[in-house]
C-alpha positions as CSV (number, residue, x, y, z in Angstrom):
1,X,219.8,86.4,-1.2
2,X,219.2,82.8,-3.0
3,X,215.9,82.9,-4.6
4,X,216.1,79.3,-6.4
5,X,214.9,76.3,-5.5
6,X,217.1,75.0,-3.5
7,X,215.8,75.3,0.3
8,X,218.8,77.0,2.4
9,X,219.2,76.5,6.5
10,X,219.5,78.3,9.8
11,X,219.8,77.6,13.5
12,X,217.5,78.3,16.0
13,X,220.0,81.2,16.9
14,X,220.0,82.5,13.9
15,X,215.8,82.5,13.6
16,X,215.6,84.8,17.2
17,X,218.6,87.1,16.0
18,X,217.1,87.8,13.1
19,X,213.7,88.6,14.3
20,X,214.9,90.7,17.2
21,X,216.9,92.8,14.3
22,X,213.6,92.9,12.9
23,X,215.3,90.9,9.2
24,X,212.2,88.5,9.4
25,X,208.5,90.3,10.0
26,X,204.8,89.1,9.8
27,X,203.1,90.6,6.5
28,X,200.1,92.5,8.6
29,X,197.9,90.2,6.5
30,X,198.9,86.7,7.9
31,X,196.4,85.2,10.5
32,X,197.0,85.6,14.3
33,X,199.3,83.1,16.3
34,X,196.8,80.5,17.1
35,X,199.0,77.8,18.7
36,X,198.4,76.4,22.1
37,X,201.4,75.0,24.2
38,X,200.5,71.1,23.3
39,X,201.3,72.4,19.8
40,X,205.1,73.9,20.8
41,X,205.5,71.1,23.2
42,X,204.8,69.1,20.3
43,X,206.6,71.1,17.6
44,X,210.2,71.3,20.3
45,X,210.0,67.2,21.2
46,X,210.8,67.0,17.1
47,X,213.1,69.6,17.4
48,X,215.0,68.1,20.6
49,X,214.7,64.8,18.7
50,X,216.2,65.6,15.0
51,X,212.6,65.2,13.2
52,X,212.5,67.6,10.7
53,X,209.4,70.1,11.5
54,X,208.8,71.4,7.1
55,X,210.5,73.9,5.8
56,X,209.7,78.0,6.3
57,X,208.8,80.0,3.5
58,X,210.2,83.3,3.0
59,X,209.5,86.4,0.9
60,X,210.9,89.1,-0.4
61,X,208.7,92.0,-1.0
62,X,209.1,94.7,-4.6
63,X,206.6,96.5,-2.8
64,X,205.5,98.6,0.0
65,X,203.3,96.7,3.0
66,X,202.5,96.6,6.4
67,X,204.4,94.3,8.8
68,X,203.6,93.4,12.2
69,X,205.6,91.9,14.8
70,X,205.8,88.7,16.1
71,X,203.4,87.7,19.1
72,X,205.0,87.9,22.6
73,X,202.1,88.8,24.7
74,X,200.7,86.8,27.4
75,X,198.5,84.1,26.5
76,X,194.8,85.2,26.2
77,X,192.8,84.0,29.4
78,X,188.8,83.9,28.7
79,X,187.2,87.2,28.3
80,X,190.9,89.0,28.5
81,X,191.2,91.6,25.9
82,X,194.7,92.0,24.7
83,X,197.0,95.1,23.6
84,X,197.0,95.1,19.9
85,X,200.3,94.5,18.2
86,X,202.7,96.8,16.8
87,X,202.6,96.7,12.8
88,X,204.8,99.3,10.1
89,X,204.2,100.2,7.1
90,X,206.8,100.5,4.3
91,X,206.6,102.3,1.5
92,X,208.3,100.9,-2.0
93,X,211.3,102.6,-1.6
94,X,212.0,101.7,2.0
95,X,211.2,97.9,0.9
96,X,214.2,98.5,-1.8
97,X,216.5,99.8,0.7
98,X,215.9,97.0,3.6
99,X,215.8,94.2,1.6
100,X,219.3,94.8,0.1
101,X,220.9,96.3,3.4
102,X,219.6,94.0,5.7
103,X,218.1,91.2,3.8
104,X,214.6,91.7,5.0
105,X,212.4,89.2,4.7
106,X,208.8,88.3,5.5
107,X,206.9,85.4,6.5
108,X,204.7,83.5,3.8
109,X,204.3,80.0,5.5
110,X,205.8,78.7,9.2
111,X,204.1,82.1,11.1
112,X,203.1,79.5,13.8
113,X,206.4,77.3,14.0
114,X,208.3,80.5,14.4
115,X,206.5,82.5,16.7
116,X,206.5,79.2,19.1
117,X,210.1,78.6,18.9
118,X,210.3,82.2,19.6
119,X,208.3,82.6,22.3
120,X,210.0,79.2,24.1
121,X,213.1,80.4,23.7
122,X,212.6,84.1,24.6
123,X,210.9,82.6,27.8
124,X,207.4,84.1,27.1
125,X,206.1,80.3,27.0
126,X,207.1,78.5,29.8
127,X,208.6,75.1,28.1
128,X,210.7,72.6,29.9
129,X,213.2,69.8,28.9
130,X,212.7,66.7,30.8
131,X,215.6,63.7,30.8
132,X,215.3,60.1,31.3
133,X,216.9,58.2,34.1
134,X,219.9,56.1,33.4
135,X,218.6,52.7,33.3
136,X,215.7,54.1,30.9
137,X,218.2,54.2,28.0
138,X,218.3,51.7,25.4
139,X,220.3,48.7,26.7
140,X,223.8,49.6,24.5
141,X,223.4,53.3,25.8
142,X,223.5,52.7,29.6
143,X,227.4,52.1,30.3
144,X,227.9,55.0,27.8
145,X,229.2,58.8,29.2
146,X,226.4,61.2,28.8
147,X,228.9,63.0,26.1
148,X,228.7,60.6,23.9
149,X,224.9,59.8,23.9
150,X,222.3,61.9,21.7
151,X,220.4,64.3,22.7
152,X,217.4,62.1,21.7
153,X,218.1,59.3,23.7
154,X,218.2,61.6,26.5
155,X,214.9,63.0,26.8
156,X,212.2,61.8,28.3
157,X,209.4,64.3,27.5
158,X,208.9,67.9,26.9
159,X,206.5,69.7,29.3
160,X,205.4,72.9,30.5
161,X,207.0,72.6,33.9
162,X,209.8,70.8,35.6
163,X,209.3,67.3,37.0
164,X,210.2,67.2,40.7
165,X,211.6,63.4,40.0
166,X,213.9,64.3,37.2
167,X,216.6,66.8,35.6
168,X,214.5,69.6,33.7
169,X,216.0,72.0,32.2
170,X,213.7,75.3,30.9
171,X,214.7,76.3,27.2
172,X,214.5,79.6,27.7
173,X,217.3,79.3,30.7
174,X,219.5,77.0,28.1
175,X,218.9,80.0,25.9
176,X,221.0,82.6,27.9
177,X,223.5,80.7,27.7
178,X,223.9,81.8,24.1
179,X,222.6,85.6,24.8
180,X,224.0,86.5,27.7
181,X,227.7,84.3,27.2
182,X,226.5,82.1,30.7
183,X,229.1,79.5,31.9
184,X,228.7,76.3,33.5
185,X,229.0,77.4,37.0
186,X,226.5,80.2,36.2
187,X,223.9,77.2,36.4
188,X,225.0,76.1,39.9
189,X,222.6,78.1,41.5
190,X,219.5,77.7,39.5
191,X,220.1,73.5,39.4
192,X,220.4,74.1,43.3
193,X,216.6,75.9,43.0
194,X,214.9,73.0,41.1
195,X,212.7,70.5,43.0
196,X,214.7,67.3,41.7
197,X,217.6,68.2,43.6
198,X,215.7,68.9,46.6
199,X,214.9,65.3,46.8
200,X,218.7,64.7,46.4
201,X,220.4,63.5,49.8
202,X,224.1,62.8,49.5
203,X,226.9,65.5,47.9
204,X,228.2,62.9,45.6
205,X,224.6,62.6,44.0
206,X,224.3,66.5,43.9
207,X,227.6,66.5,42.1
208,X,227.2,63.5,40.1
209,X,223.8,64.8,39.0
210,X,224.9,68.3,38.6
211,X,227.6,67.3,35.8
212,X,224.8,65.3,34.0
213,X,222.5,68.5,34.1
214,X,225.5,70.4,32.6
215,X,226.0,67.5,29.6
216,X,222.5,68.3,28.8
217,X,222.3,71.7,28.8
218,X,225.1,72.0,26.8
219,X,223.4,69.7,24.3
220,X,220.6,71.7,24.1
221,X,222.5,74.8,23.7
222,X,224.4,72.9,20.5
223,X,221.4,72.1,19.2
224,X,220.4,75.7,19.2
225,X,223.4,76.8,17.6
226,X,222.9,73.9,14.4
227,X,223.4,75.3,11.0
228,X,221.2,73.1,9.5
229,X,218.3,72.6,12.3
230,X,215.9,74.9,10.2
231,X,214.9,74.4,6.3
232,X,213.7,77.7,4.1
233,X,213.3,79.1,0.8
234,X,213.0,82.3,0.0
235,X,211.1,83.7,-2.9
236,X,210.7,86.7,-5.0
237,X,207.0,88.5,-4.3
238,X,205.8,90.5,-6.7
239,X,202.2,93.4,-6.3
240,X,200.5,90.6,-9.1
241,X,200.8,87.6,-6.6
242,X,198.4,89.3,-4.3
């Protein structure tokens, strides 16, 4: 692994496949996920947008510590107490042999941006995509196929649920695409669901509109798959820097 200077990159695919093979873990001594859903809403409108969100820092441990995993449970209502989450402890040796098999890593700085774009993504948070009309683009964008247009021009908003008036798109749905090898025709049925097209009346708008949900959901998909979307270093940890 590059220890230098140099800060290396990732998609977002990369980031949930390599927590879910457990190659990036918490150190048990980072704080608790603290974020509220303004702050992922917030953190995937940059994301959506291109604006880059600071780079992760990574370490990689010499020694033996406890890890815990990332937090998926629901989010605490007042007065709920919550199950505690899983943590490991590994011993010198086993740190020796994970970090050169698997590249193991852990968290030092980004806990929060990483356990929101995994919990978005993973569908824990409920986090929605909304899209801008046609004649809201800028005025060189409007006679423009919906191919050739950014996926920041596009969006309108990012929410916590779908807006009855417009396309939405959930980025945990956009997400299966990648996990669960989805095609376009897949999404016939779920665009059919959503309260927008209830409001539409004639088949040509259902189609016309259907083909435009599909140009952004494929977007959204090849933003997820971006090589360079996510900025990290990693650094050597030694027992004497804590």
């Amino acid at each position: 692994m590059d220890t230098n200077n140099n800060p290396n990159t990732e998609s977002l695919e990369d980031v949930i496949r390599k927590i879910e093979s457990q190659e990036i873990a918490l150190p048990e001594f980072q704080r608790d996920f603290v974020w509220d859903l303004d702050r992922t809403y917030d953190l995937f409108d940059s994301l959506l947008r291109d604006v880059f969100i600071g780079s992760i820092i990574y370490g990689i441990p010499s020694f033996g510590l406890a890890v815990r995993e990332l937090d998926a449970r629901p989010r605490k209502a007042k007065g709920q107490k919550r199950k505690p989450l899983k943590t490991k402890y590994y011993t010198e040796e086993e740190i020796r042999d994970i970090t050169r098999v698997n590249n193991f890593r852990v968290v030092l700085d980004g806990q929060q941006r990483l356990t929101s774009i995994y919990r978005a993504l993973k569908g824990f948070d409920n986090v929605w995509c909304i899209f801008k009309f046609s004649d809201e683009l800028e005025a060189d964008e409007q006679d423009k196929e919906i191919s050739k247009l950014s996926l920041e021009s596009l969006i309108y908003c990012v929410s916590g649920q779908e807006d009855p008036e417009r396309i939405s798109i959930n980025l945990a749905s956009a997400y299966k695409k990648i996990t669960e090898s989805l095609l376009d025709e897949d999404y016939k049925e779920e665009f059919e669901k959503s309260a927008f097209y209830g409001g539409l009346s004639s088949e040509d708008e259902k189609k016309s509109h259907f083909k435009a949900y599909l140009h952004y959901l494929n977007k959204i998909v090849a933003m997820y798959k971006r090589d360079k979307l996510v900025a990290y270093f990693l650094l050597d940890m030694s027992a004497e820097m804590f």
